[in-house]
C-alpha positions as CSV (number, residue, x, y, z in Angstrom):
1,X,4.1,-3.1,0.7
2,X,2.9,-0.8,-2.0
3,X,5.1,0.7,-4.3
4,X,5.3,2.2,-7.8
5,X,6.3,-0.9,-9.3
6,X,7.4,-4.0,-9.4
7,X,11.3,-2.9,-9.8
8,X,10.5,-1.2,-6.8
9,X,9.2,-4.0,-4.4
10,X,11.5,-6.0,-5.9
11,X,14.7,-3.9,-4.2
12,X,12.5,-3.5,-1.1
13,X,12.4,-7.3,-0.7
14,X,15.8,-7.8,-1.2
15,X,16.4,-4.8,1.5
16,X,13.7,-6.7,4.3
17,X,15.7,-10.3,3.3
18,X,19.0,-8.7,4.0
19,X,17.5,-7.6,7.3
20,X,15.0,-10.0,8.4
21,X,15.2,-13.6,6.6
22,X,12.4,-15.2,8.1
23,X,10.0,-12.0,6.7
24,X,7.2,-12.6,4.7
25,X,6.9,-9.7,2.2
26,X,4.3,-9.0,-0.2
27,X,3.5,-6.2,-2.8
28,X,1.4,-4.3,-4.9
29,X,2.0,-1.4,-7.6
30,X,0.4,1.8,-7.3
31,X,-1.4,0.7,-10.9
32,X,-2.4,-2.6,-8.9
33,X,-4.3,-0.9,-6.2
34,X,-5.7,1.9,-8.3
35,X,-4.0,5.0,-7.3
36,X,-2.8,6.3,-10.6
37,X,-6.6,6.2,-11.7
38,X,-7.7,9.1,-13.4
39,X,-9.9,10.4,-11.5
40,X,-8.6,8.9,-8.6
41,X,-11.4,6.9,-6.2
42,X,-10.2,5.9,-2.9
43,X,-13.2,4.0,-2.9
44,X,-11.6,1.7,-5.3
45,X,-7.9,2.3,-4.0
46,X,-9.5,1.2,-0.4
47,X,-11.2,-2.2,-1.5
48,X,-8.8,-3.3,-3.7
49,X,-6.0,-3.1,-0.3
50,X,-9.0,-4.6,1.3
51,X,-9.6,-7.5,-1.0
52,X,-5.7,-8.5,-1.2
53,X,-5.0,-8.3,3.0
54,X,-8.2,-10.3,3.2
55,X,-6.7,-12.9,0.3
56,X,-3.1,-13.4,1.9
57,X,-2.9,-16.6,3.4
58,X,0.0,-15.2,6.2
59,X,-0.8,-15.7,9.7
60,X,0.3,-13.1,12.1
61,X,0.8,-9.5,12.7
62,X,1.2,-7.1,9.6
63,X,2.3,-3.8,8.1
64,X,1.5,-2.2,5.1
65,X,4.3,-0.3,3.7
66,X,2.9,2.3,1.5
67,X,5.5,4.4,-0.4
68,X,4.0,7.7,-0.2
69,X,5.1,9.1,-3.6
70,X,2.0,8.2,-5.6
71,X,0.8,11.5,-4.8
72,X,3.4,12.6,-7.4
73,X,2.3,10.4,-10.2
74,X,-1.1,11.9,-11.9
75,X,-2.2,15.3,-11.7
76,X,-5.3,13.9,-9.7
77,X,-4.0,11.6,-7.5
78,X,-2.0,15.3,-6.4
79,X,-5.4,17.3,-6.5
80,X,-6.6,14.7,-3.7
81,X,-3.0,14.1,-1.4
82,X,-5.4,15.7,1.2
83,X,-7.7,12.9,1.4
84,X,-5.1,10.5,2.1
85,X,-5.4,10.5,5.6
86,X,-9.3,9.7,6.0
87,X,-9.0,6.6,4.0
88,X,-6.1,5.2,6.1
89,X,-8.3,6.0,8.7
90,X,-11.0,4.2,6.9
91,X,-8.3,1.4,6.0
92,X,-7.1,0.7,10.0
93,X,-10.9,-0.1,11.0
94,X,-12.0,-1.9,8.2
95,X,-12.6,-6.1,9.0
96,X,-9.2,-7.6,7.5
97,X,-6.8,-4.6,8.1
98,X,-8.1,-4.0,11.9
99,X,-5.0,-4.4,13.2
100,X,-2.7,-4.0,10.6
101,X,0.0,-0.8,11.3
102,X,-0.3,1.4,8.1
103,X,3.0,2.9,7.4
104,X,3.9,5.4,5.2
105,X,7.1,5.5,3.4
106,X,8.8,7.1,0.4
107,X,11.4,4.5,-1.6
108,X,13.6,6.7,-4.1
């Protein structure tokens, strides 16, 4: 899962434990995976997800949890909210996330 910190994925693992206890969750910052760069690159954003799905030693089917309120965080992460959509597109046919269900969330 991405979220906007580690506070954050912290309470969401504790949420998927309480409901699952045999899931395997991981997580990333926004800061970790680049989307609070100014400017923004989904270039970047897209192989650093890239580079840690392809790392993670977990067998099995996936999600990637993305809590959607990065777009809220920088002034140009909101000037490009638009071009969200294309790189999850890109993201769903690229080698190690083929496969993987991209699912957006918001965490408050």
């Amino acid at each position: 899962m991405i979220a906007p910190d580690a506070k954050a994925i912290a309470g969401v693992e504790r949420l998927a434990k309480r409901l699952d206890k045999t899931l395997i969750m991981e997580g990333k910052s926004f800061a970790d995976v680049a989307f609070l760069r100014v400017p923004i690159s989904f270039r970047e954003v897209a192989a650093r997800i890239e580079a840690w799905i392809s790392s993670s030693p977990k067998p099995g089917p996936a999600i990637l949890v993305l809590d959607m309120s990065w777009g809220l965080e920088t002034n140009a992460a909101t000037a490009n909210f638009e071009n969200w959509p294309a790189l999850a597109e890109t993201l769903a046919s690229i080698g190690a996330l083929r496969g993987v269900a991209l699912q957006p969330a918001r965490f408050d």
